[in-house]
Each structure stands twice: as structure tokens, then as C-alpha cells.
C-alpha positions as CSV (number, residue, x, y, z in Angstrom):
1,X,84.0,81.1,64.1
2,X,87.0,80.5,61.8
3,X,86.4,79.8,57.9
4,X,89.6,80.9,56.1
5,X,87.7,81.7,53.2
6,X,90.4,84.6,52.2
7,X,89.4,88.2,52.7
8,X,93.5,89.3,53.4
9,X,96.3,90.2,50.8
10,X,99.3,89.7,51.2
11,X,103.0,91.3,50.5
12,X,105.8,90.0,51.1
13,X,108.6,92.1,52.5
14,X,111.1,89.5,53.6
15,X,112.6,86.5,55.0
16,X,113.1,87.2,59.3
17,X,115.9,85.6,60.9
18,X,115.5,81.8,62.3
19,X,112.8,81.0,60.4
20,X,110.1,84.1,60.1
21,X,108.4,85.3,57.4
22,X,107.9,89.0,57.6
23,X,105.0,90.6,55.1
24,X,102.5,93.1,55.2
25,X,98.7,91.7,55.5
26,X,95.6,93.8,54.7
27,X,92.6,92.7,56.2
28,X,89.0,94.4,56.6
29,X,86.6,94.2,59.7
30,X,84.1,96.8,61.1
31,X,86.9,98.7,63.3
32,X,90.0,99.4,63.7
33,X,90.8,97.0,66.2
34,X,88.9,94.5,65.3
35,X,90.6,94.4,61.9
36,X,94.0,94.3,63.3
37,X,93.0,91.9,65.6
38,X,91.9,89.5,62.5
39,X,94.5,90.4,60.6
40,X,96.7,88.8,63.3
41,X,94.4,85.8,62.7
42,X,94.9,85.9,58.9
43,X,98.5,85.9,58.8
44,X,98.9,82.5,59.9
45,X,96.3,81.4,57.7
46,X,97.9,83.0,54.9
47,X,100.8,80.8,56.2
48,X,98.9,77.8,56.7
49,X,96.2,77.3,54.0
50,X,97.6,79.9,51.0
51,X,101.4,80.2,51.1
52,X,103.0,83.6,50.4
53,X,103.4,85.0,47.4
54,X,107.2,85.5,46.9
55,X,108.5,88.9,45.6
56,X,111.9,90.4,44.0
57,X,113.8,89.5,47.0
58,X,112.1,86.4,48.2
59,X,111.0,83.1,46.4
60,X,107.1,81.8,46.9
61,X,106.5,80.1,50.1
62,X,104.2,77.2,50.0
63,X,100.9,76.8,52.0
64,X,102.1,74.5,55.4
65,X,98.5,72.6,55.2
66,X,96.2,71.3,52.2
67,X,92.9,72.9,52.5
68,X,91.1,69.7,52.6
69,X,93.2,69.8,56.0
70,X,91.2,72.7,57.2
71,X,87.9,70.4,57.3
72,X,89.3,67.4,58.3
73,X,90.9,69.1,61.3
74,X,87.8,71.6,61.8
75,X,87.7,71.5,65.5
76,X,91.2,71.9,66.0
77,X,90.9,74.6,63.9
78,X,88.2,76.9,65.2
79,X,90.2,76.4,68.9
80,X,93.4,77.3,67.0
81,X,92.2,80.7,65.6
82,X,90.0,81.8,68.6
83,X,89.7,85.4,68.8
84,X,91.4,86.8,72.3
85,X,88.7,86.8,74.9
86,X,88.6,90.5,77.3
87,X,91.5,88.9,79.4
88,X,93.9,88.5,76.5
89,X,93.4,84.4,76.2
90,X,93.1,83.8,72.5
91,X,93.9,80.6,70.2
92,X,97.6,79.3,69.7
93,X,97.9,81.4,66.7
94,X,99.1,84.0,68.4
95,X,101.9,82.3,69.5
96,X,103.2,82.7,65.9
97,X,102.6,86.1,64.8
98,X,104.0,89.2,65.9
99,X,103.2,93.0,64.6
100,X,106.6,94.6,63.9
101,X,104.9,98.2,65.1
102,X,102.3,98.8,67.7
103,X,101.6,102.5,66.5
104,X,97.8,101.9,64.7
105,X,98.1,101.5,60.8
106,X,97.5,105.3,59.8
107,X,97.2,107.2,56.4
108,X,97.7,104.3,53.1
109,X,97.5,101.7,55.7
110,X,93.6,102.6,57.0
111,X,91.3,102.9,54.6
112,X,87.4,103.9,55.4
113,X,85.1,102.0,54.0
114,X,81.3,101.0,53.8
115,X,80.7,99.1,56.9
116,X,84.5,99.2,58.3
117,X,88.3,99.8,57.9
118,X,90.7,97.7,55.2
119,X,93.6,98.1,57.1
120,X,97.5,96.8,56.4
121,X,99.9,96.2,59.4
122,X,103.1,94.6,59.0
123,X,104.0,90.9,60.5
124,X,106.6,88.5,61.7
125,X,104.8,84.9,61.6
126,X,107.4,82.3,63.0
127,X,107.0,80.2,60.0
128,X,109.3,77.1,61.0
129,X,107.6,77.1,64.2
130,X,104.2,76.9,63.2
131,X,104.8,74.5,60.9
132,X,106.5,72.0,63.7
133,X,103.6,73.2,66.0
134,X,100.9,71.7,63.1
135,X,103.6,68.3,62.7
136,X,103.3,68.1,66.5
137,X,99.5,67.9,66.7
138,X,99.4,65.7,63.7
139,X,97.5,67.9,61.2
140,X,100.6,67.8,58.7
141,X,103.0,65.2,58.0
142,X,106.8,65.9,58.8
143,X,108.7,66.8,56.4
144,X,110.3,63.6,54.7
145,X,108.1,61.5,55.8
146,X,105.7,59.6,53.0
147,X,108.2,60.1,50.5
């Protein structure tokens, strides 16, 4: 089940071409694969519910959804970020994210820890695209609208 309650970091790397955000996401699960996998899953929702950080070559990034949109919308939600079942079907998030290296994360970038592996892979989320994607299924309003 999905509950966005933040267990990531974030940091920023840079702005992609035609909309992407590209950034670095730690996230922590009980193996190495499973952490990747969620940190996949956390990427957008860093995008969605917690906006990036900015950094000395990019500005802050705001979060594309209010968090009282994450109950509001719960349903869509948990079908949204479902994990990827054994035959590679997983939620629409994964439309939007891409891992910039498909080597595993290795040496600073796994860490071994009590009960699992913090772990850091770097991302591509197609921000502009998610963001038309939650403005399509009428989760956010579009931008200029209710002004």
C-alpha cells in the first residue's frame, strides 16, 4: 500500500531537457531491489507531494499536488504507485521516472544497514508530464485556472 509518509532524500542534480527533473533519491527497503524498486516509487512522490529542493545550479521546484490531495484522491493513489507485479505491470508512475544507470548502486550509494539497504540511484522523472497526467485525471487544477 502507498502512504507517502517520506522515508527518501533527495538531491538535486539538474534540470533534464523538455521538462525532466534529474536528482539523486535515497531510499531504504529490506533488499537491494526492492529499494530501487521503491525508490522509483518515491521519486515521483518527491515530485508530487514534496517538491525538490533546489541547489546551486537549480531553483526549488514546488510539490505538483497538496497533500490533502493525497487523501482526497486515495484510491487513485494507491493504483497509481502500485508496485510492478512478476510480469513487469506496475502503477502509472513508472511512466514518469527513468534510472539514468542500470549498473546496481555500489560503494557510497549502498549502504548496509539493520534490516536492509539505504541505497541512492540517480533519476529522470518527466516532471511536465506528470504534472499534465495529474491535470488530466483531475487530481490538480491546471495551471491558470482559479486565479
Amino acid at each position: 500500500m502507498f502512504k507517502s509518509a517520506a522515508s527518501y532524500e533527495v538531491q538535486v542534480l539538474g534540470v533534464g531537457q523538455d521538462g525532466t527533473k534529474v536528482f539523486r533519491i535515497w531510499s531504504y527497503d529490506k533488499t537491494v531491489e526492492a529499494a530501487i524498486n521503491k525508490a522509483k516509487r518515491d521519486a515521483v512522490a518527491a515530485c508530487l507531494f514534496s517538491g525538490l529542493p533546489g541547489s546551486g545550479h537549480t531553483n526549488q521546484t514546488p510539490a505538483i499536488c497538496k497533500l490533502s490531495d493525497e487523501e482526497t484522491h486515495e484510491a487513485f493513489f494507491q493504483e497509481f504507485f502500485a508496485y510492478p507485479d512478476k510480469k513487469g505491470n506496475g502503477g502509472a508512475y513508472l511512466r514518469f521516472v527513468n534510472r539514468t544507470s542500470d549498473e546496481p548502486p555500489s560503494g557510497k550509494y549502498r549502504v548496509q544497514m539493520k534490516g536492509g539497504y539505504k541505497i541512492a540511484i540517480d533519476v529522470q522523472v518527466m516532471y511536465n508530464n506528470l504534472r499534465s497526467y495529474m491535470e488530466e485525471k483531475g487530481i490538480v487544477k491546471k495551471l491558470g485556472q482559479g486565479f
